[in-house]
VEXTOR-266799 format. One record per residue (C-alpha): residue number from 0; residue in one letter; x, y, z. Coordinates in Angstrom, 2 decimals, decimal comma. Example, Ala and Ser with C-alpha at 12.3 -4.5 7.8 and 13.67 -1.06 7.14 Angstrom:
<nunus>
[nunu 0 A [12,30 -4,50 7,80]]
[nunu 1 S [13,67 -1,06 7,14]]
</nunus>
This chain:
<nunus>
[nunu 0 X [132,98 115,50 107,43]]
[nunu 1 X [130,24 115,26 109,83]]
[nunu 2 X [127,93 113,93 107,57]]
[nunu 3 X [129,86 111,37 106,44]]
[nunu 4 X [130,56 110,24 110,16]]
[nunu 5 X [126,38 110,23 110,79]]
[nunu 6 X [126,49 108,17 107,54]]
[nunu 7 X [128,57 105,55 108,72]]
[nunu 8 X [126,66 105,25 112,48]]
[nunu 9 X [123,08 104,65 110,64]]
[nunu 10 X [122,42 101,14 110,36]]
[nunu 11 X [119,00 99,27 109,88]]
[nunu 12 X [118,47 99,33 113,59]]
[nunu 13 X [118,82 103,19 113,41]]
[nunu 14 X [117,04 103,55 109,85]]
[nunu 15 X [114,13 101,81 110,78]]
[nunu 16 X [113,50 103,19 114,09]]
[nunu 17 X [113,30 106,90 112,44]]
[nunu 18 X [111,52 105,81 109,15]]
[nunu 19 X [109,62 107,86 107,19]]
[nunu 20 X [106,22 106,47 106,41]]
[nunu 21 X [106,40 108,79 103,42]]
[nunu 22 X [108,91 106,50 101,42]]
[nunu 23 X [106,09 104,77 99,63]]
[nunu 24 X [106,17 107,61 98,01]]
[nunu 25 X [108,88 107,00 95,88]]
[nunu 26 X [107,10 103,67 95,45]]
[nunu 27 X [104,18 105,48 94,00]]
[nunu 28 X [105,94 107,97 92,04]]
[nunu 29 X [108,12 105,28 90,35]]
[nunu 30 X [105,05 102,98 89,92]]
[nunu 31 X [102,88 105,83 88,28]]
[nunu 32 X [105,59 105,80 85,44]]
[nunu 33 X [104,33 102,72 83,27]]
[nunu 34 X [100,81 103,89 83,52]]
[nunu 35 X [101,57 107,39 82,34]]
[nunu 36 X [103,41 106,35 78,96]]
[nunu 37 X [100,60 103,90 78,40]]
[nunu 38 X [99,11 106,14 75,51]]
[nunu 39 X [102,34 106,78 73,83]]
[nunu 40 X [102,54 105,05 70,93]]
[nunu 41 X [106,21 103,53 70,37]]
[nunu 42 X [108,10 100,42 71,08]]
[nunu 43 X [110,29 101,98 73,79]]
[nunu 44 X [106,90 102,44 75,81]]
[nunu 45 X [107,18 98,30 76,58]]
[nunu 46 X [111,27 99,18 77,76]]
[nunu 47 X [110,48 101,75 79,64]]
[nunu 48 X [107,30 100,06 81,45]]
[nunu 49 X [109,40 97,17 82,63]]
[nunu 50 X [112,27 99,38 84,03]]
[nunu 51 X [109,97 101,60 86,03]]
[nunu 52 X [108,17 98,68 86,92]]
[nunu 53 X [110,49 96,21 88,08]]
[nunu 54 X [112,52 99,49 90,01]]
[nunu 55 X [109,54 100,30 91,97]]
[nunu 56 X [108,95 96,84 92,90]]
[nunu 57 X [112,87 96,63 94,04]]
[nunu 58 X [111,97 99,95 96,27]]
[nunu 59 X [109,16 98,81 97,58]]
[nunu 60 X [110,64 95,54 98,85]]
[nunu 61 X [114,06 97,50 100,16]]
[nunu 62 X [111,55 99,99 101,88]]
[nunu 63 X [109,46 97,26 103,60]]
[nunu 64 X [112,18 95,76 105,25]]
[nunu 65 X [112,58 98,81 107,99]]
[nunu 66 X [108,86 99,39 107,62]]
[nunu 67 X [108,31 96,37 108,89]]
[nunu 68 X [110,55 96,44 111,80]]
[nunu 69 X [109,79 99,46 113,03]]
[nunu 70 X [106,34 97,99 113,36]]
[nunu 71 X [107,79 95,16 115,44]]
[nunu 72 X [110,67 96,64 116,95]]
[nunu 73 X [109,75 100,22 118,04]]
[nunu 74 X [105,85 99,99 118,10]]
[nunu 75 X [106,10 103,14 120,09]]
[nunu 76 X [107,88 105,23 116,92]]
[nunu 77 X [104,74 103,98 114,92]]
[nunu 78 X [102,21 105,88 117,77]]
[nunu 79 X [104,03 108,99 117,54]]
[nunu 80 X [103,70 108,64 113,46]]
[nunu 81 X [99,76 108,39 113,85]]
[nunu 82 X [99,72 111,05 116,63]]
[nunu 83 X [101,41 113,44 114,50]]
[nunu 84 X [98,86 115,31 112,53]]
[nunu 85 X [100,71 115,38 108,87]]
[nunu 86 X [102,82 111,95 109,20]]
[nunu 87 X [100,19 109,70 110,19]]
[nunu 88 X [98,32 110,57 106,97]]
[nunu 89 X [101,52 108,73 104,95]]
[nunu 90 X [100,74 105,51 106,22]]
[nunu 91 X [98,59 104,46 103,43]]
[nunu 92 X [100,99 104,96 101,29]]
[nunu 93 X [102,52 101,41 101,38]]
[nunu 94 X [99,21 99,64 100,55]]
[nunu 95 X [98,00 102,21 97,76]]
[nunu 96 X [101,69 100,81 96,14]]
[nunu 97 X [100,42 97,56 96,33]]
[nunu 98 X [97,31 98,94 94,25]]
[nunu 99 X [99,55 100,94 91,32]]
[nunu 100 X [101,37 97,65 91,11]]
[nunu 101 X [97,78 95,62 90,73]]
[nunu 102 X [97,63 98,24 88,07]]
[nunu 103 X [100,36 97,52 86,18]]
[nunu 104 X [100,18 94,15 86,13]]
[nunu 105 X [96,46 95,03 84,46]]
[nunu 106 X [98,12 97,58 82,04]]
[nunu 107 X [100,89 94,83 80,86]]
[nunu 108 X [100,10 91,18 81,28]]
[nunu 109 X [102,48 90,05 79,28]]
[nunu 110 X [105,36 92,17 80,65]]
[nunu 111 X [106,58 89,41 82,99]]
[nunu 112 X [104,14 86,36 83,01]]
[nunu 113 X [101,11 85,27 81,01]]
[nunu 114 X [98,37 86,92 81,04]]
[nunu 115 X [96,09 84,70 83,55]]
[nunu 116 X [99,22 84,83 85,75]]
[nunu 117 X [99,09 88,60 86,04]]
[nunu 118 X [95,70 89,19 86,48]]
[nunu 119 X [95,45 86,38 89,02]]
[nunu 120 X [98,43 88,23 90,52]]
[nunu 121 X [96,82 91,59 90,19]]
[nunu 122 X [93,66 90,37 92,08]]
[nunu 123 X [95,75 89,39 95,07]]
[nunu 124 X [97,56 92,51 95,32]]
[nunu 125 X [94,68 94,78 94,85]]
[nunu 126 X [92,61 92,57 97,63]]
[nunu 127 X [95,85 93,21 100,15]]
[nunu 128 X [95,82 96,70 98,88]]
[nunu 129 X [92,12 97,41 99,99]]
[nunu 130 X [92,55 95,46 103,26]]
[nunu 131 X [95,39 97,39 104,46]]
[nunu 132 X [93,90 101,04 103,13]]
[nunu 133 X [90,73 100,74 105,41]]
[nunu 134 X [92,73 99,23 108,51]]
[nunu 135 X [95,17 101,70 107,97]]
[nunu 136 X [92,22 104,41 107,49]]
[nunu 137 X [90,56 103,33 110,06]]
[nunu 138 X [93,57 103,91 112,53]]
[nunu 139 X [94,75 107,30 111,38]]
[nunu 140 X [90,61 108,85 111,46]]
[nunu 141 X [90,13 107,31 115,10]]
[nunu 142 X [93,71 109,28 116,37]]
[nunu 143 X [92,32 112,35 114,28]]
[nunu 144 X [89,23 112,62 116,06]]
[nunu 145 X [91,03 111,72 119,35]]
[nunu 146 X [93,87 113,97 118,76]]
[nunu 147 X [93,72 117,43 121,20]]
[nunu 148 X [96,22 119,78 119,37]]
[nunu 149 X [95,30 119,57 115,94]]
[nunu 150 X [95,69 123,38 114,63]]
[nunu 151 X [94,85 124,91 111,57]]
[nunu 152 X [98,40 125,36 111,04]]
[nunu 153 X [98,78 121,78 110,69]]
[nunu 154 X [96,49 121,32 107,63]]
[nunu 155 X [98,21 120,82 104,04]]
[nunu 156 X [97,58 118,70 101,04]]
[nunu 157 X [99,03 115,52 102,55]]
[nunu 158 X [95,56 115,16 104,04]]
[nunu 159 X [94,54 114,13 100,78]]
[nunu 160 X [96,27 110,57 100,95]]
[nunu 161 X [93,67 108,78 103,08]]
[nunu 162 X [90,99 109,94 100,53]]
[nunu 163 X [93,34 108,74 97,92]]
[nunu 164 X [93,61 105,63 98,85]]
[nunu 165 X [90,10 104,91 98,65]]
[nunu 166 X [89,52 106,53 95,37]]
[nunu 167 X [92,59 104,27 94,03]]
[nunu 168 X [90,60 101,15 94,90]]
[nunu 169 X [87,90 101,14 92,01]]
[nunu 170 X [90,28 102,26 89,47]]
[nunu 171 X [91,91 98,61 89,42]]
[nunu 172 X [88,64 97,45 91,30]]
[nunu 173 X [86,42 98,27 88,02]]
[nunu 174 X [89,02 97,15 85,83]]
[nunu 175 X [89,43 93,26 87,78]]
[nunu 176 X [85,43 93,32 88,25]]
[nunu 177 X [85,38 93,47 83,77]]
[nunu 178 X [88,35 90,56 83,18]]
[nunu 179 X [87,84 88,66 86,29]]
[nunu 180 X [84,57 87,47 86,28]]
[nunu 181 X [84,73 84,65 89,24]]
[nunu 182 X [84,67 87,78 91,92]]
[nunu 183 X [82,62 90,29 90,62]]
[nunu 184 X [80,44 90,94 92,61]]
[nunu 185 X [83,25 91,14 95,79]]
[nunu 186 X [85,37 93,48 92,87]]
[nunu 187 X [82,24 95,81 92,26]]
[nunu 188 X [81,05 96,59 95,55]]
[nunu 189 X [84,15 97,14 96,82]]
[nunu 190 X [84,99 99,66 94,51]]
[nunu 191 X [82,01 101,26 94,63]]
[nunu 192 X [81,75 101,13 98,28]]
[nunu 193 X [85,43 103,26 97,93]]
[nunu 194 X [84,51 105,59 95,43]]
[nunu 195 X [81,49 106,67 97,93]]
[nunu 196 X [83,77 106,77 100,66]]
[nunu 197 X [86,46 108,60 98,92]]
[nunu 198 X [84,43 111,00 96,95]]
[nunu 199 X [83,34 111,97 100,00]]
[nunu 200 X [86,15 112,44 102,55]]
[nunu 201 X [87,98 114,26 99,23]]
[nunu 202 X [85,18 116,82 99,72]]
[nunu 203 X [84,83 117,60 103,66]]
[nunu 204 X [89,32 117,42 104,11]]
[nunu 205 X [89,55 119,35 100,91]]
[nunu 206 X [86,64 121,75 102,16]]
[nunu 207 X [89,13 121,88 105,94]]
[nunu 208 X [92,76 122,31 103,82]]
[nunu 209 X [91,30 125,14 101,40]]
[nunu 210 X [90,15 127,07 104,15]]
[nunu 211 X [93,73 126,83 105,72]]
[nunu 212 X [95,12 127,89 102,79]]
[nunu 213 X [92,91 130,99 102,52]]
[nunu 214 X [92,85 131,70 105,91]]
[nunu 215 X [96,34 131,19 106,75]]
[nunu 216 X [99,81 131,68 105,90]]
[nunu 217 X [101,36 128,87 103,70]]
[nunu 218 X [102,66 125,82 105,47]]
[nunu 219 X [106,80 125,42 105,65]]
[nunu 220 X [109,04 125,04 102,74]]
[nunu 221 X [109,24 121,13 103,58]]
[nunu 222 X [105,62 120,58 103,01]]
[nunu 223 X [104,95 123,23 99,61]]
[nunu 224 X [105,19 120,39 97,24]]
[nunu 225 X [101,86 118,27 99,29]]
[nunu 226 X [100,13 121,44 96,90]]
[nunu 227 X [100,60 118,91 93,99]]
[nunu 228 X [98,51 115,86 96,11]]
[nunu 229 X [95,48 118,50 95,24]]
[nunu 230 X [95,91 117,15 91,47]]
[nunu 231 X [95,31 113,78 92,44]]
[nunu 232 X [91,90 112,86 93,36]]
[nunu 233 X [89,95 114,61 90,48]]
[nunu 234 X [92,79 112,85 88,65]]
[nunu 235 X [91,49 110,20 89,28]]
[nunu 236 X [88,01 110,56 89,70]]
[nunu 237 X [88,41 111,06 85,54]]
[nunu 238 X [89,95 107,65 85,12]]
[nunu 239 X [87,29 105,79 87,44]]
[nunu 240 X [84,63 107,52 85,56]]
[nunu 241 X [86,51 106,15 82,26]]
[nunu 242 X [86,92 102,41 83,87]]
[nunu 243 X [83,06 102,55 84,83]]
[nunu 244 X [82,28 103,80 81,55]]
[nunu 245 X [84,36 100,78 80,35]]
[nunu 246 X [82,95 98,36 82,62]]
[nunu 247 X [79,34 98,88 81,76]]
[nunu 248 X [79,54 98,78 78,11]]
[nunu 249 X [81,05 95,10 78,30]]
[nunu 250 X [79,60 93,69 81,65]]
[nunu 251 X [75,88 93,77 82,33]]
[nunu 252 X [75,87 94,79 85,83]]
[nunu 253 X [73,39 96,43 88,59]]
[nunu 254 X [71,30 97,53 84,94]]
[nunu 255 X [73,24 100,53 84,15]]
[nunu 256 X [72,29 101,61 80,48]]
[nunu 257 X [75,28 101,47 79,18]]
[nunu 258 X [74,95 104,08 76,07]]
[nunu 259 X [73,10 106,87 78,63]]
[nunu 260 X [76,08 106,79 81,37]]
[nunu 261 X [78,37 106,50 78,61]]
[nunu 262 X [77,40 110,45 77,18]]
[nunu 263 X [77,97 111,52 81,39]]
[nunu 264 X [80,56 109,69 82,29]]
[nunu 265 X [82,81 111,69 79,20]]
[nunu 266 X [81,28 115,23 80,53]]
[nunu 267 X [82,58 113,60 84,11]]
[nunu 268 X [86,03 112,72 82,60]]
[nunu 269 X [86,62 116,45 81,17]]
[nunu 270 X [85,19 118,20 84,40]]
[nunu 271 X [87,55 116,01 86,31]]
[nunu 272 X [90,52 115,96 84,11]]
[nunu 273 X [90,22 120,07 83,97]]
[nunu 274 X [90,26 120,78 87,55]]
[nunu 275 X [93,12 118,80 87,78]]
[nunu 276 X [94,99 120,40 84,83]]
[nunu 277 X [94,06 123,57 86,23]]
[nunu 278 X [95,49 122,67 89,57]]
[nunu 279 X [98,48 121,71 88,28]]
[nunu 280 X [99,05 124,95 86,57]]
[nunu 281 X [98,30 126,26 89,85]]
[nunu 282 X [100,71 123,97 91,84]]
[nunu 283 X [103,83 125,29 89,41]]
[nunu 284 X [102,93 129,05 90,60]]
[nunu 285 X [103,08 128,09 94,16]]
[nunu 286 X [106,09 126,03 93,63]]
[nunu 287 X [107,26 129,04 91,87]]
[nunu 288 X [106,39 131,22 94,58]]
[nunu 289 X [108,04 129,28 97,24]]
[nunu 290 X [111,35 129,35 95,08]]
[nunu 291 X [111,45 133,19 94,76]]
[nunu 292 X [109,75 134,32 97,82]]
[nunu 293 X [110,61 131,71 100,79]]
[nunu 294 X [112,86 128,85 99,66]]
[nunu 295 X [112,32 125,10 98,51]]
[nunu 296 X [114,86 122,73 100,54]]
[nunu 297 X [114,78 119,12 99,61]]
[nunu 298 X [112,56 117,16 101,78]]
[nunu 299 X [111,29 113,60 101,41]]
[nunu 300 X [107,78 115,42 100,48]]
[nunu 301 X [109,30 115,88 97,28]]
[nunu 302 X [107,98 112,91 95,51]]
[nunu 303 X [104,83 114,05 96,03]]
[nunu 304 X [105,69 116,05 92,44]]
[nunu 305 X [105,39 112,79 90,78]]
[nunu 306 X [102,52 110,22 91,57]]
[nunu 307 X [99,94 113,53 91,54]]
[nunu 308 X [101,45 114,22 88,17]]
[nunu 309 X [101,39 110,67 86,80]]
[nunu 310 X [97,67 110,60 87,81]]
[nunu 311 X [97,23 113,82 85,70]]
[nunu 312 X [98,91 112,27 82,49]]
[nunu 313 X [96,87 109,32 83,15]]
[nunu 314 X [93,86 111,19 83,02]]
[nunu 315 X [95,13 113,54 80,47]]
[nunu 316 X [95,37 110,34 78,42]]
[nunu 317 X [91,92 109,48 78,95]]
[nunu 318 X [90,80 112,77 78,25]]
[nunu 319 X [92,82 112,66 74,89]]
[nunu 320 X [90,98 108,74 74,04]]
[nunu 321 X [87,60 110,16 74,85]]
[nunu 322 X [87,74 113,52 72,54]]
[nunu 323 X [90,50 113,00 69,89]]
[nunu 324 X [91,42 116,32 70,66]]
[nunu 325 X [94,89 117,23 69,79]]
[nunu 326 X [95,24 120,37 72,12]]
[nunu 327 X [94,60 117,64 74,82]]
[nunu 328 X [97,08 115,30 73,78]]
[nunu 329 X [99,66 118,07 73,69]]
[nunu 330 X [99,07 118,27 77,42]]
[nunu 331 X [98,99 114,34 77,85]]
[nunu 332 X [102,71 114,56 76,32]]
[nunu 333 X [103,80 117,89 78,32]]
[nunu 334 X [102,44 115,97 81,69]]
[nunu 335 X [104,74 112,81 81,02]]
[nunu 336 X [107,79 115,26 80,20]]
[nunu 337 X [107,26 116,72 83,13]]
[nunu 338 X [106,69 113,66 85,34]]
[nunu 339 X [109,92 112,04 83,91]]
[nunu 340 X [111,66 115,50 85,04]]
[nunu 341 X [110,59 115,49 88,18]]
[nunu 342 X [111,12 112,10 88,92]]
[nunu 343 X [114,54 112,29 87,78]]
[nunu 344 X [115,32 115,49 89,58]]
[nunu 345 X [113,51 113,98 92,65]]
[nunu 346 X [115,78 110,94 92,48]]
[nunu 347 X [119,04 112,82 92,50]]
[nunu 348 X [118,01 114,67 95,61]]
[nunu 349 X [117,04 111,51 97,52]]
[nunu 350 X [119,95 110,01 96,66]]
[nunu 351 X [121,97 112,55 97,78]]
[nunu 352 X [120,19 112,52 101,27]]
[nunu 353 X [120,72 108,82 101,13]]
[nunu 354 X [123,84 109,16 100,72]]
[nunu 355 X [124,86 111,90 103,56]]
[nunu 356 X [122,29 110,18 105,73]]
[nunu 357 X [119,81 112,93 106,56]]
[nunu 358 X [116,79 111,13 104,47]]
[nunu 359 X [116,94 109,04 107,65]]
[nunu 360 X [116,87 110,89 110,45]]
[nunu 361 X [113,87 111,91 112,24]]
[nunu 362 X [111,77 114,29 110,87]]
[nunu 363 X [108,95 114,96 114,38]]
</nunus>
């Protein structure tokens, strides 16, 4: 009965003043969808694409409405979000959507307009994408380094999204810098610039949250499922490696041979691609753990089961192209069962919270 009273006293004013930068999220979980299936081969693949597609991009629009206004109306909500040392590291979220759609557009250019349409389309949003991942990166780093009461405590997975975001830049960067030749050379170093930046930062926070994890207990129950984020960027450093590889066999660029990098960029792809599968394995056990030993309450962290997953099918798929292995493939298929599971699991829980009201209310 409570509930149900909260319920009825949110309204945008109140939903936007407490909202949770982490509902890209669900943008990027949804989003990740078409891309995983894209190595299925069956008709329903096309279906399915456009329904995850054109849902995330409903989402995403819904969600930006009390993004936005929180920016504008309660400016000092948005300094508390950066000051706090796991929610500020969401932010990014919203413009790395903007990327998985630039993505999609790439994967299916005929899904909605003609082809020139949707790449022209998919430029724009990927250039909007990278502009708002720096400024937003940018922002979050500076309060970082400025913050005073950072503790080791504090350090989980979710530290992983600002490296993230810059590693999801080349992946449609590459891709727009091979089929849209007016901008290549704005296309290909800023992708390149990202993957050096990214790369990177994935290896000094990753380096900081492992040692947390070894050297202290394991964060709350709201935050176990961030363990999945630690999928994601060798995820994807598989399917960069893959888009390069790509790139350089039908663009003459910066005089890469394109046979030589070819043989290292598939050793690349399978190093990648088995840390990830590996970590994923590893994820389920601590998932597993949490469920037995401590407990595993819904929290808006949740989705974080599904984009990290979607990356891994992605690059399982890859993987699969690469070697023709069937043991591979097995796993691209298992991945995209198990991303469709989770996301529809996921789902049911947020709506639920949705529903009672308590997805809204303030979470720091």
């Amino acid at each position: 009965m409570t509930s149900q009273k909260e319920n009825k006293s949110l309204n945008l004013s109140e939903i936007s003043k407490h909202f949770n930068p982490a509902w890209f999220a669900v943008v990027m979980g949804t989003a990740v969808v078409p891309l995983s299936i894209s190595f299925i081969n069956h008709p329903i693949k096309i279906v399915l694409a456009g329904f995850f597609f054109l849902l995330s991009l409903a989402i995403f629009f819904i969600a930006l409405v009390p993004w936005t206004l929180k920016f504008f109306l309660y400016a000092q909500n948005i300094k508390h979000d950066l000051n706090h040392p796991i929610a500020g590291n969401f932010l990014p979220t919203m413009p790395i959507s903007l990327i998985i759609f630039s993505l999609n557009f790439l994967k299916y250019p005929k899904l909605f307009f003609a082809e020139n349409v949707s790449v022209e389309i998919a430029y724009y949003l990927w250039l909007v994408g990278v502009i708002g991942i720096y400024v937003m990166g940018f922002i979050i780093l500076i309060h970082i380094f400025r913050h005073k009461e950072i503790d080791l405590a504090h350090a989980n997975f979710g530290w992983y999204i600002p490296p993230v975001s810059k590693l999801i830049i080349p992946v449609a960067g590459f891709e727009l810098t091979h089929v849209y030749a007016n901008f290549t050379e704005l296309t290909f170093t800023l992708s390149i610039v990202s993957l050096g930046v990214g790369f990177f930062l994935f290896l000094f926070v990753g380096a900081a949250v492992y040692h947390r994890y070894i050297y202290h207990e394991l964060p709350m129950s709201r935050f176990a499922a961030t363990f999945f984020i630690g999928i994601a960027p060798t995820a994807i450093l598989a399917v960069i490696l893959f888009k390069m590889m790509h790139l350089f066999e039908h663009t003459p660029i910066i005089g890469v041979e394109a046979h030589l990098f070819s043989g290292i960029a598939k050793i690349g792809i399978l190093m990648n691609w088995g840390l990830a599968a590996w970590w994923f394995i590893m994820a389920l056990i601590i998932i597993l753990y949490y469920i037995k030993k401590i407990d595993l309450p819904y929290a808006l962290s949740w989705w974080a089961f599904t984009f990290p997953t979607g990356a891994l099918s992605v690059a399982s798929g890859i993987a699969w192209k690469i070697t023709g292995f069937s043991l591979i493939y097995f796993f691209y298929i298992l991945t995209v069962i198990m991303l469709l599971l989770f996301w529809g699991a996921v789902l049911v829980w947020t709506g639920k919270g949705i529903l009672s009201g308590k997805v809204f209310q303030p979470t720091h």
